[in-house]
GULUMNU-126021 format. One record per atom (N, C-alpha, C, CB): residue in one letter; x, y, z. Coordinates in pm, whole numbers, plus 32768, in hexadecimal, padded with zeros to 4 digits. Glycine has a CB too. Layout:
BEGIN
PT residuo   c1   c2   c3
PT       a    X    Y    Z
...
END
This chain:
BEGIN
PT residuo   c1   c2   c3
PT       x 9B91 2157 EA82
PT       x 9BF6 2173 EAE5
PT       x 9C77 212C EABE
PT       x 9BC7 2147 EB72
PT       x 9CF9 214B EAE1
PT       x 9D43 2135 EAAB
PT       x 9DA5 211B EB4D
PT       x 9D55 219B EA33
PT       x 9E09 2065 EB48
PT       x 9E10 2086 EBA7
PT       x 9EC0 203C EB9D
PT       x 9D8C 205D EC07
PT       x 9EE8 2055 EC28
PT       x 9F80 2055 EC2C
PT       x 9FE1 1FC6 EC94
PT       x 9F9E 20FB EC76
PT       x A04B 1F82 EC4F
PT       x A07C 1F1F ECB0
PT       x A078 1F78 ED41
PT       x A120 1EE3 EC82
PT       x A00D 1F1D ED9F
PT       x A036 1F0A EE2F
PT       x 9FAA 1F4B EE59
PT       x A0D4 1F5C EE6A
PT       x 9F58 1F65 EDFC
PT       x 9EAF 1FA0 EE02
PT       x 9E86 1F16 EE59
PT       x 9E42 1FB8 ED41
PT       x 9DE7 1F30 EE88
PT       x 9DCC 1E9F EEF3
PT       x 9D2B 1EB5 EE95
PT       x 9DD2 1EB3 EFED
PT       x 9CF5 1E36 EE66
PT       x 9C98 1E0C EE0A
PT       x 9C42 1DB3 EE5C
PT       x 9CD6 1DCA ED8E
PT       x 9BF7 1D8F EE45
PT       x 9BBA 1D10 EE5E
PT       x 9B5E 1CEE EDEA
PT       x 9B6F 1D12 EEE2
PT       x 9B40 1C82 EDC3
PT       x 9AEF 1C2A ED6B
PT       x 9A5C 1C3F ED96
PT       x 9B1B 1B8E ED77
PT       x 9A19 1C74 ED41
PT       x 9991 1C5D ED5B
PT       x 9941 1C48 ED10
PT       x 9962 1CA2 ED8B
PT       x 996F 1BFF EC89
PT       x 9904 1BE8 EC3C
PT       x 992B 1B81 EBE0
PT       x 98D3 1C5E EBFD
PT       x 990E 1B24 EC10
PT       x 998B 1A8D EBC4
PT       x 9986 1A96 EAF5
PT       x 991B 1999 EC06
PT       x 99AE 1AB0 EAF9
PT       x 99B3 1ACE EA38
PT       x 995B 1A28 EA11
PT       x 9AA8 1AD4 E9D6
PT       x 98F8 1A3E E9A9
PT       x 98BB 19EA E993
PT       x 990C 1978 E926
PT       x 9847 1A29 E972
PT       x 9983 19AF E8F0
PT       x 99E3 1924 E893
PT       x 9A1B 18D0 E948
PT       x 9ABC 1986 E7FE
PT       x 9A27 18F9 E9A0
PT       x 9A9A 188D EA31
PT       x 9A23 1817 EA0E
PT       x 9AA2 18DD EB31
PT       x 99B4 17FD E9EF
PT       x 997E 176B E9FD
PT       x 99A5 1707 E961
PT       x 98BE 177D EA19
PT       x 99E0 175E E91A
PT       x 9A2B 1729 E89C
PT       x 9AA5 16D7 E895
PT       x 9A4F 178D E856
PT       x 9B12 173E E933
PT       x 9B87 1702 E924
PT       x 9B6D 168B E97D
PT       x 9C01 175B E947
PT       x 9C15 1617 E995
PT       x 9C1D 15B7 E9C2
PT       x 9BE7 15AF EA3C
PT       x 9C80 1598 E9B8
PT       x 9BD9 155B EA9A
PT       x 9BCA 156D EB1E
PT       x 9C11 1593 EB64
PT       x 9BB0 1526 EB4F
PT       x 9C92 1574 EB7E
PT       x 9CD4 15AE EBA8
PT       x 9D18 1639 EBC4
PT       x 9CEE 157E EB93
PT       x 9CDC 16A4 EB57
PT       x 9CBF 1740 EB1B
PT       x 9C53 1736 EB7F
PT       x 9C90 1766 EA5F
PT       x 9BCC 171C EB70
PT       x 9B5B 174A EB8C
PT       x 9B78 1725 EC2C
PT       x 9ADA 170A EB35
PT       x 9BA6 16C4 EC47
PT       x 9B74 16BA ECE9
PT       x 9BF9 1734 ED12
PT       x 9B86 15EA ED4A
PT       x 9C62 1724 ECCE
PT       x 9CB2 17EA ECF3
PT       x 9C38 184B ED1B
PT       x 9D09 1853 EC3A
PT       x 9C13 1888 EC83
PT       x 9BCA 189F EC8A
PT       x 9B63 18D9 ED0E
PT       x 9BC9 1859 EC52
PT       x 9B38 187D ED17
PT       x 9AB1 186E ED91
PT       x 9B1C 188A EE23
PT       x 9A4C 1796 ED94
PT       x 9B6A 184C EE4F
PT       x 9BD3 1853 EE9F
PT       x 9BCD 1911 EECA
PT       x 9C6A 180D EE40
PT       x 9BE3 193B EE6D
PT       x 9C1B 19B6 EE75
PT       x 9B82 1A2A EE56
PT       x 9CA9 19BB EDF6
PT       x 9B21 19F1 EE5B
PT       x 9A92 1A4B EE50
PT       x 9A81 1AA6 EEC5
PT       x 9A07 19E9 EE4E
PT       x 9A76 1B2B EE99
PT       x 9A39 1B76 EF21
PT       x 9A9C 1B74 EF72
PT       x 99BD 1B37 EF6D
PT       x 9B38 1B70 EF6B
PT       x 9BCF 1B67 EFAE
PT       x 9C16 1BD1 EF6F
PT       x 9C23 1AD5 EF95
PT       x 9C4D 1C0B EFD3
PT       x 9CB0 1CBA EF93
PT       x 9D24 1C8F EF69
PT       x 9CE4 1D48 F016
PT       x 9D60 1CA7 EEDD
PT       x 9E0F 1C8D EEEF
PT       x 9E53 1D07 EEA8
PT       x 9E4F 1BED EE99
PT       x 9E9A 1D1B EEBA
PT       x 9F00 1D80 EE91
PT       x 9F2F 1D62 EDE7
PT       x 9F8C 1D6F EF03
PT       x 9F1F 1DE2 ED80
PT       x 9F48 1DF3 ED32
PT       x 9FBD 1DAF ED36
PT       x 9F3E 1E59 ED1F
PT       x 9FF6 1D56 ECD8
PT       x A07E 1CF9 ECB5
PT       x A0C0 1D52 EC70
PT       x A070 1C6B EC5B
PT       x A045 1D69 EBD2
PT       x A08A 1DB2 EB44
PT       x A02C 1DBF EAF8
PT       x A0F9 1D66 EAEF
PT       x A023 1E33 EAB6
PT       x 9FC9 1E5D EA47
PT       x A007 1E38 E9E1
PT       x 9FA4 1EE5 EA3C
PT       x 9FD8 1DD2 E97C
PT       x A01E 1D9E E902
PT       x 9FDE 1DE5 E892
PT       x A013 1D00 E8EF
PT       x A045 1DF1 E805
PT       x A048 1E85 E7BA
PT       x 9FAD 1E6F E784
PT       x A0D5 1EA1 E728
PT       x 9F6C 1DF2 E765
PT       x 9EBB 1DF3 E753
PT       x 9E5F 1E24 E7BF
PT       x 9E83 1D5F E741
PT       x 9E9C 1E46 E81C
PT       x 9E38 1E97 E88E
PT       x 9E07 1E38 E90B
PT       x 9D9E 1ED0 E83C
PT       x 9E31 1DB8 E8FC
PT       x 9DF4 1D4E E951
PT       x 9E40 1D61 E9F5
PT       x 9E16 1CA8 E900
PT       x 9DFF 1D2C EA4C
PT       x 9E43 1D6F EABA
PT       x 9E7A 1CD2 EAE1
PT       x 9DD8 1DD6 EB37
PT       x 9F1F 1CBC EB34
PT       x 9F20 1C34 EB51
PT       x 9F52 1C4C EC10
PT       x 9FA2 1BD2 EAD3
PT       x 9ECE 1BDB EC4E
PT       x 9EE5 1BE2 EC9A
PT       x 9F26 1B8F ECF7
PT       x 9EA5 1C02 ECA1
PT       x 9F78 1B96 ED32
PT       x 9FBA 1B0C ED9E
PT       x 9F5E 1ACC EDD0
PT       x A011 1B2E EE22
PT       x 9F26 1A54 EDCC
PT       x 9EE5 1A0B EE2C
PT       x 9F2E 199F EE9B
PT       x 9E8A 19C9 EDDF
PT       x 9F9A 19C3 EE5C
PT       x 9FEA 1925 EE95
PT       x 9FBF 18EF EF52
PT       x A0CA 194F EE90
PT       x 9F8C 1973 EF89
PT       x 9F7E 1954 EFFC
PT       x 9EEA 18E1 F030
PT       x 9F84 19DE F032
PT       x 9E9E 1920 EFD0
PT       x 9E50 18B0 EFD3
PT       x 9DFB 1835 EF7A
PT       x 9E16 18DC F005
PT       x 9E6B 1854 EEFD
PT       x 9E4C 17F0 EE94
PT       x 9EED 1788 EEC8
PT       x 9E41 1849 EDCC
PT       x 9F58 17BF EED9
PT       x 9FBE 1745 EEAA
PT       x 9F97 16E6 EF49
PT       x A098 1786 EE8D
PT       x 9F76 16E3 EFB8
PT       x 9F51 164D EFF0
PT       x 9EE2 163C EFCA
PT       x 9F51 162D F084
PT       x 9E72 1665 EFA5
PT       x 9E03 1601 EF7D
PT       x 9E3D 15B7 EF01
PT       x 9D6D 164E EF58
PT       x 9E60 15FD EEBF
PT       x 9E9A 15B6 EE35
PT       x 9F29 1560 EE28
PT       x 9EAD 162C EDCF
PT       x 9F9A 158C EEBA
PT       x 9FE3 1535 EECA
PT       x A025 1561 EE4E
PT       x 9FAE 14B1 EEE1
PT       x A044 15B9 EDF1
PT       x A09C 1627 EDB2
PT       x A0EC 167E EDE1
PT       x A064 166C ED7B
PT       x A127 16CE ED96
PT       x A159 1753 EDB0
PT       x A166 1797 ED50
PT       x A1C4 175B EDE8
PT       x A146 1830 ED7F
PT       x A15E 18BB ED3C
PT       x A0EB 18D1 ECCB
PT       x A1FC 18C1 ECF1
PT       x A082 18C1 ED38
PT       x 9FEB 18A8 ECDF
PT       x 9FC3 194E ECA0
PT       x 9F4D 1863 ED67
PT       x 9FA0 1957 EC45
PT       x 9F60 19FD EC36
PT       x 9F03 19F1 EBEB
PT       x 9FB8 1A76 EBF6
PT       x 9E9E 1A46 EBF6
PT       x 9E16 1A50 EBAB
PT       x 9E2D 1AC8 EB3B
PT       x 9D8E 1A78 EC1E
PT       x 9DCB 1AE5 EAEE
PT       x 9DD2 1B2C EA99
PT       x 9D79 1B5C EA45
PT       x 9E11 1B0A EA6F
PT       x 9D44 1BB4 EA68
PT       x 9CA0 1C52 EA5B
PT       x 9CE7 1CB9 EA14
PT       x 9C56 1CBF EB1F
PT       x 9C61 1CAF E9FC
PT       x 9C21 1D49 E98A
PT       x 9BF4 1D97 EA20
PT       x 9B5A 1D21 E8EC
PT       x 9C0A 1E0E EA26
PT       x 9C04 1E70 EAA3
PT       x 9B7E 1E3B EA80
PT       x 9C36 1F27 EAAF
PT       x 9B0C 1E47 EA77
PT       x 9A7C 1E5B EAA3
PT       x 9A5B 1DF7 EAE9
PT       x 9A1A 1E6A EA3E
PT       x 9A8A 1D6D EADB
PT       x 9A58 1D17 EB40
PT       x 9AA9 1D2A EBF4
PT       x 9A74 1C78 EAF4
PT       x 9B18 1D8A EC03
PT       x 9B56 1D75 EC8C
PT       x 9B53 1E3C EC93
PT       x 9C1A 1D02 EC8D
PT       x 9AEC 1E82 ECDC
PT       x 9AEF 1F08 ECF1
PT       x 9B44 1F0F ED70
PT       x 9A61 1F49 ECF9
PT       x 9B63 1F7A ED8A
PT       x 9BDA 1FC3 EDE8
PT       x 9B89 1FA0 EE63
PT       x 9C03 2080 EDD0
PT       x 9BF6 1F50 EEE7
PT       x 9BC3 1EFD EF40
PT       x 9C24 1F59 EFC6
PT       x 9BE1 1E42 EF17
PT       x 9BC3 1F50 F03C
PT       x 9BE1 1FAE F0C4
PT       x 9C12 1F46 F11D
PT       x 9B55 2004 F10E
PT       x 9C4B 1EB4 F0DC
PT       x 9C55 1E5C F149
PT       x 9BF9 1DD1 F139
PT       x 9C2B 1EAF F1C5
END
């Protein structure tokens, strides 16, 4: 499936390298499991990037947090 900025996704299958990266990645990561967000941008390798900032930048006390999937781990989400 092929999908477009402003599509609604959700995470459902945590990619098995997130226990590789730092902690601070992985607890993103986990943060955002099984949570819908809106297509950001399809970057020209196919990866989808999604805004999390709403509920990664106060746990993390950051800003302008975004994740970043291969479509198969986040399928087309109703909410």
């Amino acid at each position: 499936m092929s999908y477009a900025v402003g599509d609604l996704v959700r995470l459902t299958t945590m990619p098995a390298w997130v226990k590789d990266l730092p902690e601070e990645s992985r607890i993103a990561f986990k943060a955002c499991f099984k949570r819908s967000y809106k297509v950001a941008q399809v970057t020209r390798d196919g990866l989808l990037v999604l805004d999390v900032s709403r509920d990664v930048d106060p746990l993390l006390g950051t800003k302008n947090n975004d994740l970043r999937f291969e479509p198969a781990y986040v399928p087309p989400s109703h909410g």
